[in-house]
C-alpha angles and dihedrals in degrees: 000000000000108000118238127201125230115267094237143151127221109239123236111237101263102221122200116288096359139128113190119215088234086075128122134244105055115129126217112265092238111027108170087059105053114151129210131197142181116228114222124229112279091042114134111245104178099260095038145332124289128279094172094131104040088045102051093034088075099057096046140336113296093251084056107056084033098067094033080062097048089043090067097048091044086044083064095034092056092070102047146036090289143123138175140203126192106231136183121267113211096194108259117163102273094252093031105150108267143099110329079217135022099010101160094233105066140355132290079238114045116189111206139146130219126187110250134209110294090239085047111138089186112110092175150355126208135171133215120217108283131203093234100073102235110153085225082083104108091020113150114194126185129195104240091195094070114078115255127202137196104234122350109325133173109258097001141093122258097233090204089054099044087049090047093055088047099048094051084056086046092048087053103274126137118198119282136196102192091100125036087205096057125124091221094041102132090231102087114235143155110277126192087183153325122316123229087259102052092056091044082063099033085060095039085069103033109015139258099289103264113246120236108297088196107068096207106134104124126055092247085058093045112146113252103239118228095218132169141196083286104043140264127278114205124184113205144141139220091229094187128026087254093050111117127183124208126178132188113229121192112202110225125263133292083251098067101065083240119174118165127347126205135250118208127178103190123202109148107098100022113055145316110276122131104220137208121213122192126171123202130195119233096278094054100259125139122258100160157359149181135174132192120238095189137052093218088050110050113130121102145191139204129171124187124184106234133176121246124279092019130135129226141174130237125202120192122185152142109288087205151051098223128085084273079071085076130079162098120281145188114224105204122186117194111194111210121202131181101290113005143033109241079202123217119321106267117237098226114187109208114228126262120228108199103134088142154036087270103047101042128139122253101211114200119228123262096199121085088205095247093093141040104254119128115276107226122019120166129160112225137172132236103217101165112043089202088069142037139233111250126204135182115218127164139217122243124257102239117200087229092046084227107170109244133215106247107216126182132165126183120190135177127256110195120087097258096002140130117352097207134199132180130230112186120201126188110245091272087070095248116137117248125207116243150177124274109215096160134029114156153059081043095297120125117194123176139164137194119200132227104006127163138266125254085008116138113219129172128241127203131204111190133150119282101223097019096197094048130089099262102055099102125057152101117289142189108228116194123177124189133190111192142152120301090275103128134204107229124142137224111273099236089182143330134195158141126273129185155182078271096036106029096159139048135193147208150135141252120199126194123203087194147017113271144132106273115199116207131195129182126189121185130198134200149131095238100072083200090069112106135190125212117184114196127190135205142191124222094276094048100252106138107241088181156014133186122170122183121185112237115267089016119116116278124294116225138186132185108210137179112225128179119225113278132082123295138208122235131191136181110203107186116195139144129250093219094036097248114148118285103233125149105017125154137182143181126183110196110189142167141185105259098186128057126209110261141204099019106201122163093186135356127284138252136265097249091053095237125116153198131219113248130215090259103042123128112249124214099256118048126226094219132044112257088248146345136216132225135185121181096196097070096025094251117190095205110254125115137213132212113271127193110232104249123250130269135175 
């Protein structure tokens, strides 16, 4: 029997009183609007550029593996709060600086494949949403040097459960080896579906999904449809695969030269669901009818030509009995007349002037309290550079009147957009210092410890540099509550630089591959002093570069390193030329991905394995990298370090 190595992660030091980013159970901001996308060949992937296509082309037609892929993620989406739309990728380097969660370029989840090492054990990599902001958040990367199946095949991988495996990291899940059946057990096996305990977790996070609010799943409880001259626009879900929808549309009157109007069930762009759509006259018999046969391909379109006046009924429902039988939809109704088309009924959202204290928002919260999803999210949009956007949020009463971490990130959504930042201020308006987690690639993540419960703050979104050119723009804004588990990172070195002593340097080494998130705060009494930190791999090309102006909020980078050993050096300098005296800094960094699917040779054909000499077991011996820096004697080892603190 061939031997199989355990599916395992290494597992990231846990220092005292730290909890690294990399840490599960943090659910995405907007969850019923996740985006996927494929990337196509060509596409940079950290260690090397994609080979997704070429590789699973060879194991079945593209539409094939596709939908065995979606099939695992949807597997996941069905039981929660969760949709997903297929999106195009337009081939972007994975990491590249954007939105963590709805960039206009590729999807919040990008699917690629990259060779490994010959000797690789990694079968896949996949990354949970992060604070930081990186767009590497959702990545699933497979090893297109292991062999992939379609369905359970003798010396080959399952590719739906590896991908099942893989989306429950990218919803927020760790491994986990309570129960053998488990999708996210760290022993790799074939998996038809998702164990009890999987979707236990999976809702503890996101929520049980929320049944139909509307009740309107026979013809006599048909929803009256609001409909004008141009039509009507609905947004629903089927929320189980026996959930039905029915409307109840009225034609316009003999007056308005009215002739057919258009049914549209719309899925693309907002889950996977295949739809059915089926369209009764007002005694309940058929006149039409249409079904989708692909999740890609959902959307559908009757049009029936109707008199005037007339009613007729709408059902909406799952065309399958598969998870693909379950989904959000947009019901869209185009009224035709004579001689022109009035088109759907726009969904115009009226603009929100809260441009001051007075005038802020009061956002309601989207959590029920029984799961883990953030508790306000809202989209706005910086129109005058010179203001900000203000919201009133409020913490949660807790029965034990425990204090909570309030925790809110903004980040922009247009390619070259806004660059964001957060001030947050008490109810009675006064600014309160907070932590910066996040500062970079247009992401802005702080937190502030230890607040209490049922109290309002406000929170503000301006530009961070307000005469610059990204300082307008449309944003995502996501504020959490949760319980005192701070983000903080491991110290790699601090120090002192100076008009005689103007650079510093050091090494990181890494024992494996990973993300690795810095951040760098400086310090000094000349606000014209400013740090870079560059950083350089064993033949001298500069892999990275990060610069903070001394007393502004921390500077942070996401950044994928091979394993090897790494040159790092601090350059302090003024902008106006004026001595460099006094100057501090401190990076703080940590890995935030961990190494996935660790096979050392196929399985077997009964799914089961068994742990070989040279598997990867789920805790590491050595640390994933180490710092040091000659200057200060360093021995390598890094402490937790609170994030300063920043109004």
């Amino acid at each position: 029997m061939a031997k199989i190595a355990q599916f395992a992660r290494l597992v990231l030091e846990q220092l005292e009183d730290r909890l690294a980013p990399a840490i599960y159970g943090t659910p995405w901001p907007d969850p019923e609007q996740l985006t996927l996308s494929f990337a196509p060949d060509s596409t940079l992937g950290g260690i090397s550029a994609s080979n997704l296509f070429q590789t699973l082309n060879a194991v079945a037609p593209t539409s094939t593996w596709e939908r065995e892929i979606l099939r695992a993620f949807q597997t996941w989406a069905v039981n929660g709060n969760i949709n997903i739309a297929v999106v195009p990728d337009g081939g972007q380097p994975l990491g590249t600086s954007g939105a963590v969660q709805g960039d206009p370029r590729f999807g919040d989840i990008r699917i690629a494949a990259t060779p490994g090492a010959l000797n690789s054990v990694e079968v896949a990599d996949a990354n949970p949403f992060y604070w930081t902001g990186t767009t590497w958040s959702g990545d699933v990367v497979l090893n297109s040097g292991q062999p992939f199946s379609i369905g359970n095949q003798s010396g080959r991988y399952d590719l739906y459960s590896v991908l099942l495996h893989e989306a429950g990291h990218v919803f927020g899940l760790d491994d986990s080896s309570a129960d053998p059946g488990s999708a996210m057990n760290p022993i790799y096996a074939y998996h038809a579906q998702l164990a009890s305990s999987d979707i236990t977790n999976l809702q503890a996070l996101y929520g049980a999904r929320q049944a139909d609010p509307q009740n309107n799943n026979t013809l006599a409880s048909a929803t009256a449809l609001n409909t004008s001259l141009q039509g009507a626009s609905v947004n629903a879900d089927i929320s189980r695969l026996s959930d039905v929808d029915y409307y109840r549309l009225q034609t316009p009157g003999f007056l308005t030269g009215f002739t057919s109007f258009t049914v549209q069930v719309k899925t693309s762009g907002i889950s996977l669901l295949m739809p059915s759509l089926t369209i009764y006259d007002s005694t309940g018999h058929l006149v039409n009818s249409v079904s989708a046969s692909d999740p890609l391909h959902g959307d559908l379109t009757l049009t029936v030509n109707a008199p005037p006046s007339a009613t007729y009924y709408l059902r909406v429902g799952g065309a399958t009995s598969n998870v693909f039988g379950i989904g959000s939809y947009q019901l869209n109704i185009t009224n035709h007349y004579w001689l022109i088309s009035l088109g759907t009924v726009l969904n115009l959202t009226t603009a929100v002037l809260n441009g001051t204290f007075a005038t802020a928002q009061h956002l309601l919260s989207q959590n029920p309290g029984t799961d883990q999803r953030f508790d306000y999210f809202v989209q706005g949009n910086q129109a005058n550079s010179s203001g900000g956007e203000y919201y009133v949020v409020q913490s949660p009463s807790t029965s034990s009147g425990a204090s909570e971490n309030l925790v809110t990130t903004v980040w922009g959504l247009d390619v070259n957009g806004l660059q964001p930042r957060l001030h947050v201020f008490d109810a009675n308006q006064h600014p309160l210092a907070v932590q910066v987690i996040a500062n970079g690639s247009g992401t802005y993540t702080v937190q502030l410890p230890n607040v209490p419960g049922n109290t309002s703050f406000y929170v503000e979104v301006v530009a961070a540099n307000p005469t610059g050119s990204h300082s307008t723009g449309r944003f995502s804004l996501a504020v959490d509550f949760h319980e005192p588990n701070l983000v903080s990172f491991g110290t790699l070195t601090s120090g002192s630089l100076s008009q005689a002593k103007p650079q510093a340097t050091g090494t990181l080494t890494m024992n494996e591959d990973a993300l690795f998130h810095f951040a760098l705060t400086a310090t000094s009494a000349n606000p014209k002093a400013w740090v870079t930190m560059t950083v350089t791999d064993q033949n001298g090309a500069v892999v990275m570069t990060l610069s903070v102006q001394a007393g502004q909020p921390t500077v942070t980078a996401d950044v994928f390193l091979r394993k090897g050993t790494y040159s790092v050096r601090f350059s302090g300098f003024t902008t106006d030329g004026s001595s460099l005296t006094g100057l501090s800094y401190q990076l703080a960094g940590d890995t935030i991905s961990d190494p996935v699917g660790a096979y050392s040779t196929p399985p077997s054909s009964s799914g089961t394995t068994t742990p070989s000499s040279n598997s990867t077991s789920g805790s590491s011996t050595s640390p994933p990298y180490s710092y040091n820096y000659p200057n200060s004697g360093s021995s390598g080892s890094t402490s937790s370090t609170t994030p300063p603190y920043y109004y």
